[in-house]
C-alpha positions in Angstrom: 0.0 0.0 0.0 1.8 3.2 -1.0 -0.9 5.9 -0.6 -3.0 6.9 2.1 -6.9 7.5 1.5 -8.1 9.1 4.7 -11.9 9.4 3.1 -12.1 6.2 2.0 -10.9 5.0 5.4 -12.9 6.7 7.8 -15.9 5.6 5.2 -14.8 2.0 5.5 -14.1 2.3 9.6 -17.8 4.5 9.7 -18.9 1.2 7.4 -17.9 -1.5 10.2 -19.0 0.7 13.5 -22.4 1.1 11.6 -23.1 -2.5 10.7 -21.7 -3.5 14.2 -24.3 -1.1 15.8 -27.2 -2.1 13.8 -26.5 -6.6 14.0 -26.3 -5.3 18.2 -29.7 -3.0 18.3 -31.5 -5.0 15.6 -30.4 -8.8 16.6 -28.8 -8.2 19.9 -25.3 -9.9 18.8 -22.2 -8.3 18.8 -20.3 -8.0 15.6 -17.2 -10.2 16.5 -16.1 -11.6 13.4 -13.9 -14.8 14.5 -16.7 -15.8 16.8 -19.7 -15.1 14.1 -17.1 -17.2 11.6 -16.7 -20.0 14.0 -20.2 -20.6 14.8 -21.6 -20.3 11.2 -21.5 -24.0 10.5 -23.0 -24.9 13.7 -25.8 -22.2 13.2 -27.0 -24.0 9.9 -28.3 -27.1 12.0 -30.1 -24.8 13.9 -31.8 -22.6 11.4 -30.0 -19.5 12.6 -29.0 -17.8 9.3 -27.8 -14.5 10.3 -24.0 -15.5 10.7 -24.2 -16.9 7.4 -25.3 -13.7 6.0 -23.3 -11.6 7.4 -20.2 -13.7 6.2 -21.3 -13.4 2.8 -22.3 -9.7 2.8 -18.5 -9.5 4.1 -16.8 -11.2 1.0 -19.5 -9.2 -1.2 -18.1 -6.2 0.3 -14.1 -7.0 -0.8 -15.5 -7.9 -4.0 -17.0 -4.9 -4.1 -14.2 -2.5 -2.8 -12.4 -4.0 -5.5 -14.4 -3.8 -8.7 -15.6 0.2 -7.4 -12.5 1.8 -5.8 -9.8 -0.5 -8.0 -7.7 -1.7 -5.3 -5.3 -4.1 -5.7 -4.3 -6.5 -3.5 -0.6 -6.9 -2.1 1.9 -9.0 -4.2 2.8 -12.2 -2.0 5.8 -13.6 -2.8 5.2 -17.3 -3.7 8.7 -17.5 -0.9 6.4 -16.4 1.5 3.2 -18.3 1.1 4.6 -21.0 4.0 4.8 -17.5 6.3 1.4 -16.5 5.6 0.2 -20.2 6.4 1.8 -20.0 9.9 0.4 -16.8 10.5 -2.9 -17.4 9.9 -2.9 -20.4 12.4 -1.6 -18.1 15.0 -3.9 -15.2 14.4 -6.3 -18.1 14.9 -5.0 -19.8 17.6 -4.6 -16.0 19.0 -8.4 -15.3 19.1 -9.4 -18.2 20.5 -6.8 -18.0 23.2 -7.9 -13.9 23.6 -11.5 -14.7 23.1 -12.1 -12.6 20.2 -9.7 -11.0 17.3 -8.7 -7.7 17.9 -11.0 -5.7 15.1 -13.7 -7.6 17.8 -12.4 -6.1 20.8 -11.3 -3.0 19.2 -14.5 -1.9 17.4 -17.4 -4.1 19.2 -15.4 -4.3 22.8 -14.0 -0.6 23.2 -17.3 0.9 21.6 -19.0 -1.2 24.8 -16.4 -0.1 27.4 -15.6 -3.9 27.9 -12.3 -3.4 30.1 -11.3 -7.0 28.9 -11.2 -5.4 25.2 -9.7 -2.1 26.2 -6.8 -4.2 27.8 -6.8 -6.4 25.0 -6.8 -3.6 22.2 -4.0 -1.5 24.5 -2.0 -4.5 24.1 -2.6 -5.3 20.5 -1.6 -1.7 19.7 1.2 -2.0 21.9 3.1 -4.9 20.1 1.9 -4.3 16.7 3.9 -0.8 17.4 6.9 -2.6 19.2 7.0 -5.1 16.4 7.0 -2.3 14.0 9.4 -0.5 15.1 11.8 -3.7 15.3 11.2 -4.8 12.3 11.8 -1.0 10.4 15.5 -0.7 12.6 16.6 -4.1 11.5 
């Protein structure tokens, strides 16, 4: 990503607090997405269909970011595709060992003044900055 779009991102962030307040007035859930993704193949068998629909209206979304506002996704290097494989099964293994992924805490969690989230997204800030930081002096 080489340029910065501050409209387009406080539309996208104004995007995520909005749908997260409407599923939590309208359906009384909260808008965590590794929880709603985990449970979304257990909600079939029970004829819950919400989780479902809000996965998809999340991948018709990136499809539509990328067909309206042309962006391009990053470059992997096919080097790096084992890299990207281990991190994912941390990130996940992360948010089911913190209970939620950090856009969870951060958005749903702060905006609820869960102190459990606020600690969370403190530290999550905290180390994405350390890490950072590192990674930009080495």
């Amino acid at each position: 990503m080489t340029e910065f779009t501050p409209i387009l991102a406080l539309l996208g962030g104004g995007l995520i607090g909005l749908a997260a307040l409407i599923l939590l007035l309208l359906n009384g859930n909260i808008a965590g997405i590794s929880g709603i993704v985990s449970s979304s193949i257990q909600s079939l068998r029970k004829g819950d269909f919400w989780r479902i629909v809000f996965v998809i209206g999340m991948m018709v979304g990136c499809f539509l970011s990328y067909f309206l506002f042309d962006y391009q996704p990053p470059q992997v290097p096919k080097s790096s595709e084992l890299i990207l494989i281990v991190a994912g099964l941390a990130v996940g293994l992360g948010t089911v060992i913190g209970s939620g992924c950090t856009s969870g805490h951060g958005v749903c969690g702060v905006g609820r003044l869960s102190i459990r989230s606020i600690v969370a997204t403190i530290v999550f800030l905290s180390v994405g900055i350390a890490t950072a930081t590192l990674v930009g002096v080495l």
